[in-house]
C-alpha positions as a printed Julia matrix, in Angstrom:
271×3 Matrix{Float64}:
 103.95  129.84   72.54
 103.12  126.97   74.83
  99.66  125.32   74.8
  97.45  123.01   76.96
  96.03  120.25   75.28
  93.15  118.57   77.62
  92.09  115.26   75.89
  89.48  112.68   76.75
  89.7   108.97   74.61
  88.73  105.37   74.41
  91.93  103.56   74.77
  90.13  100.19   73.57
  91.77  101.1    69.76
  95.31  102.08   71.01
  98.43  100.77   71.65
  98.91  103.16   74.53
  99.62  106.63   74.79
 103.29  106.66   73.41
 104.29  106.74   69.87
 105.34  103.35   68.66
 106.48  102.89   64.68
 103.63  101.32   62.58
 101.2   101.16   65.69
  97.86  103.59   66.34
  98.72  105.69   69.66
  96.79  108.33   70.85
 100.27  110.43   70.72
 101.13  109.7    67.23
  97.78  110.47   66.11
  97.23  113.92   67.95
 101.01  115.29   66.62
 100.4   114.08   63.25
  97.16  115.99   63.1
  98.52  118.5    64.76
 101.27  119.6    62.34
  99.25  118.64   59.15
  95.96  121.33   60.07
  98.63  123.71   61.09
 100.79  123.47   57.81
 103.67  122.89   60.35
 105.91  120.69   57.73
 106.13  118.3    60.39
 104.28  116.67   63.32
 104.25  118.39   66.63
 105.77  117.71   69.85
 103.63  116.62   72.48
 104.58  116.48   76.12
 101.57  114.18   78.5
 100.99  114.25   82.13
 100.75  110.35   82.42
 101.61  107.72   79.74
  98.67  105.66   79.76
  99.5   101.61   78.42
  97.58  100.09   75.59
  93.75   99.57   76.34
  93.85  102.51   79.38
  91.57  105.42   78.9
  91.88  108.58   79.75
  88.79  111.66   80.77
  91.07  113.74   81.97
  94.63  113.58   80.15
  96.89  116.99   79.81
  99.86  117.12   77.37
 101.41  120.55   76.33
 102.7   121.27   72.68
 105.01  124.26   71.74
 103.6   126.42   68.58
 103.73  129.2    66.57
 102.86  132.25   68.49
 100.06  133.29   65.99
  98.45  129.87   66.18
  94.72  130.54   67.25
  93.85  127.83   70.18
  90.18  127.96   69.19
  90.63  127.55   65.3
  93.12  124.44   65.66
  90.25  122.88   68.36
  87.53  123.03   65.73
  89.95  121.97   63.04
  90.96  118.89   65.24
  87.27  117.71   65.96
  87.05  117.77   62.54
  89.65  115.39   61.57
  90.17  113.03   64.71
  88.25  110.13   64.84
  85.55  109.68   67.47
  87.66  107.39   69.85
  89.93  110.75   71.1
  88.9   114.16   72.11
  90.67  117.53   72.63
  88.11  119.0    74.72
  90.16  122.8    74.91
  93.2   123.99   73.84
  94.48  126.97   76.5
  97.45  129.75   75.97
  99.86  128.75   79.23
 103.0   129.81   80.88
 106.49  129.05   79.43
 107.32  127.52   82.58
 103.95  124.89   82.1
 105.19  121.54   81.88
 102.07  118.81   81.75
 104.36  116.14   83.31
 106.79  117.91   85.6
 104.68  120.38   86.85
 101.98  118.33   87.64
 101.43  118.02   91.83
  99.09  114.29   91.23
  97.61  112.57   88.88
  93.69  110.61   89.53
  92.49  107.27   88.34
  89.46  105.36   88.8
  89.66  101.45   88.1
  86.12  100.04   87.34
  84.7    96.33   88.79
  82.32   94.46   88.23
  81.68   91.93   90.81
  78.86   89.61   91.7
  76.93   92.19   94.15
  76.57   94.11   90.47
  74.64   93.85   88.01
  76.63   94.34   84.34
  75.92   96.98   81.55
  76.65   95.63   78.2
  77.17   99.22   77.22
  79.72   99.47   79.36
  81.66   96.74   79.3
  84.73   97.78   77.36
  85.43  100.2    80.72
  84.46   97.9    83.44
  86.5    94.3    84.21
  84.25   91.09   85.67
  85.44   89.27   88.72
  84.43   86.87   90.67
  83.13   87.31   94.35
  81.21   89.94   96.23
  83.71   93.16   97.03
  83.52   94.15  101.1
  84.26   97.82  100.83
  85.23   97.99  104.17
  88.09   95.29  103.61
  89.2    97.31  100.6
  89.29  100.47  102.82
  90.59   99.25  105.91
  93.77   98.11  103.85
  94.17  101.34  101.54
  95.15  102.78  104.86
  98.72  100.77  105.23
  99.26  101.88  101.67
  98.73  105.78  101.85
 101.89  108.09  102.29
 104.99  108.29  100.82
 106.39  104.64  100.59
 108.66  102.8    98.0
 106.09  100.93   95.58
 108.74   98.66   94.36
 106.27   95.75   94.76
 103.23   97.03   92.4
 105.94   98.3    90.1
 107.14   96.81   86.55
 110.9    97.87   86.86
 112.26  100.35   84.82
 116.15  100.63   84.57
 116.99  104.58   86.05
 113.77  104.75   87.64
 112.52  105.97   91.08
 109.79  103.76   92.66
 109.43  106.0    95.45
 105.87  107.49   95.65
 103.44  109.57   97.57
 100.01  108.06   97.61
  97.39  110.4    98.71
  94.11  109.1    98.09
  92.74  104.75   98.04
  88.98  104.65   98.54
  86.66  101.98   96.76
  83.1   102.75   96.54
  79.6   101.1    94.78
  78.31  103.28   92.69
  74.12  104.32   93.65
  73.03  103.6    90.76
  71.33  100.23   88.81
  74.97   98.81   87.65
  75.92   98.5    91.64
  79.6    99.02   89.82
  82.37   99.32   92.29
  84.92  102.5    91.83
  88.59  102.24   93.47
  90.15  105.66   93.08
  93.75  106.22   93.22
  95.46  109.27   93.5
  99.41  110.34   93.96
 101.87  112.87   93.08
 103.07  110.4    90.16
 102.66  106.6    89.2
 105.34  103.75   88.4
 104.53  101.33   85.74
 101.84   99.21   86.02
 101.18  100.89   89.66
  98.18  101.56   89.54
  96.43   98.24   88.06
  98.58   96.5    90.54
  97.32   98.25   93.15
  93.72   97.66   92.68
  94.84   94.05   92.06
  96.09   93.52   95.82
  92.91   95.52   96.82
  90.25   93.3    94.98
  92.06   90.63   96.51
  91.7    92.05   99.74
  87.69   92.71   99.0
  86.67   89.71   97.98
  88.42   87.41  100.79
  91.46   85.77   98.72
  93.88   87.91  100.78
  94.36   89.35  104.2
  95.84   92.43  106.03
  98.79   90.3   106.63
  99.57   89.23  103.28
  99.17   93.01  102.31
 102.19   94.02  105.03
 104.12   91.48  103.4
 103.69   92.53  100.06
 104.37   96.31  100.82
 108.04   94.91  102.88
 109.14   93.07   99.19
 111.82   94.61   98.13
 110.76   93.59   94.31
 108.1    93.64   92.17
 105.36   90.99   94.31
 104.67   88.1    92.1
 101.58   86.74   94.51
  99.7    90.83   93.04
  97.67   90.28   90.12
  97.94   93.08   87.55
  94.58   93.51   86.76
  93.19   94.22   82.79
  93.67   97.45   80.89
  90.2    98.53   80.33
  88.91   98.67   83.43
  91.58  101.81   83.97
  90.7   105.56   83.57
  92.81  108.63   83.64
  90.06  110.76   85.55
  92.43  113.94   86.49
  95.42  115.52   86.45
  96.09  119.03   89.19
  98.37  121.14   88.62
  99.63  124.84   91.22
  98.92  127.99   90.68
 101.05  129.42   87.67
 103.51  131.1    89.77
 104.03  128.08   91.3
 104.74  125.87   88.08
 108.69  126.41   87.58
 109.26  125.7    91.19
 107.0   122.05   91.24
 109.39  121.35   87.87
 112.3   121.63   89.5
 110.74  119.48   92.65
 109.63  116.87   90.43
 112.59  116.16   88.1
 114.24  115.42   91.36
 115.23  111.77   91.95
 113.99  110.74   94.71
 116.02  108.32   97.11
 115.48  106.17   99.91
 116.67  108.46  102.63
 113.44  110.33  102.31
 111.93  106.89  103.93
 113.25  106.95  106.89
């Protein structure tokens, strides 16, 4: 039987989502608990919606695991908060569809990157999910130049190139916004149907540029008409990152958005 994993963790500890031989990943953790409070003479198989780098946190990360039919989803949650340590949640464990996939099916995936800038003032509590920079953000600038970047668009240029890999994306949401609260902290959240390497953090790189005054509208055109990765976009750090959300369709819709998504996409669909 197929299960939904939905799992919340401080990426600070981790080397990233992905297993990695004789490193602590929030993937090699959760299968080897997995398969040792289920007796499964093995670790499980876990399939995630987004593969989060080393220092990225996640609120809202999905993965799916195939188990024995008779494995109850509540028993193996307690038994996991038992065991894991406090740095990674699995905040439910749900019976799905054989045609569930957490990556294919998935129609977008939401982040929130996290700034502190000089208009704020800092937390100390929060500081391990919140980067410093220098300079007052303009929301409006930020705003104003989310708008060249939304659609579907090749984002080659944020992108650390992968060998066999589409860079072709659909960006549906870019909107930064300062937080009503004491901290002042500034939120850019980022939402597509699927993210490149590095996309993301890349992306709020050009846009703090663009909110604090180092870079114009201009600059942002050219960047976005690079036909590489852009060297003049900082990547910004880790820990300000956070895997808010993940949406899936309806279930009689999964199959079909698997099929969609394992597409490759090409650049006739630009034109």
């Amino acid at each position: 039987m197929r299960f939904r994993l939905d799992i919340s963790y401080d990426g600070s500890g981790f080397s990233g989502w992905a297993t990695q031989p004789g490193l602590r990943t929030v993937q090699g953790l959760l299968e080897g608990w997995i398969g040792q409070v289920l007796r499964l003479g093995g670790h499980a198989q876990l399939t995630v919606a987004g593969r989060t780098d080393a220092g990225v946190h996640a609120r809202g990360q999905v993965a799916h695991v195939d188990l024995p039919e008779d494995v109850d989803p509540q028993l193996l949650l307690r038994r996991l908060a038992r065991v894991l340590d406090e740095d990674v949640v699995v905040r439910a464990v749900t019976p799905v569809p054989d045609a569930f996939d957490a990556r294919f099916s998935a129609l977008w995936r939401r982040y929130c990157y996290r700034l502190w800038d000089d208009g704020s003032s800092p937390d100390p509590l929060r500081r391990g999910h919140v980067t410093r920079i220098r300079g007052v953000v303009d929301l409006d600038r930020i705003n104003q130049g989310a708008e060249l970047l939304l659609g579907l668009h090749d984002f080659a240029p944020f992108c650390k190139a992968r060998d066999g890999a589409t860079t072709i994306r659909t960006l549906t949401g870019l909107h930064a916004v300062r937080l009503d609260d004491p901290s002042g902290t500034v939120e850019v959240e980022v939402r597509a149907d699927a993210f490149c390497h590095s996309m993301v953090r890349s992306l709020t790189g050009a846009m703090t540029a663009l909110g604090t005054g180092q870079r114009d509208l201009a600059w942002l055109a050219q960047v976005m008409a690079s036909p590489g990765r852009a060297n003049s976009v900082t990547v910004l750090p880790a820990h300000g990152l956070t895997l808010e959300e993940v949406g899936y369709p309806a279930d009689d819709e999964l199959a079909a958005r698997a099929e969609l998504a394992r597409t490759m996409r090409s650049p006739e669909e630009l034109v």
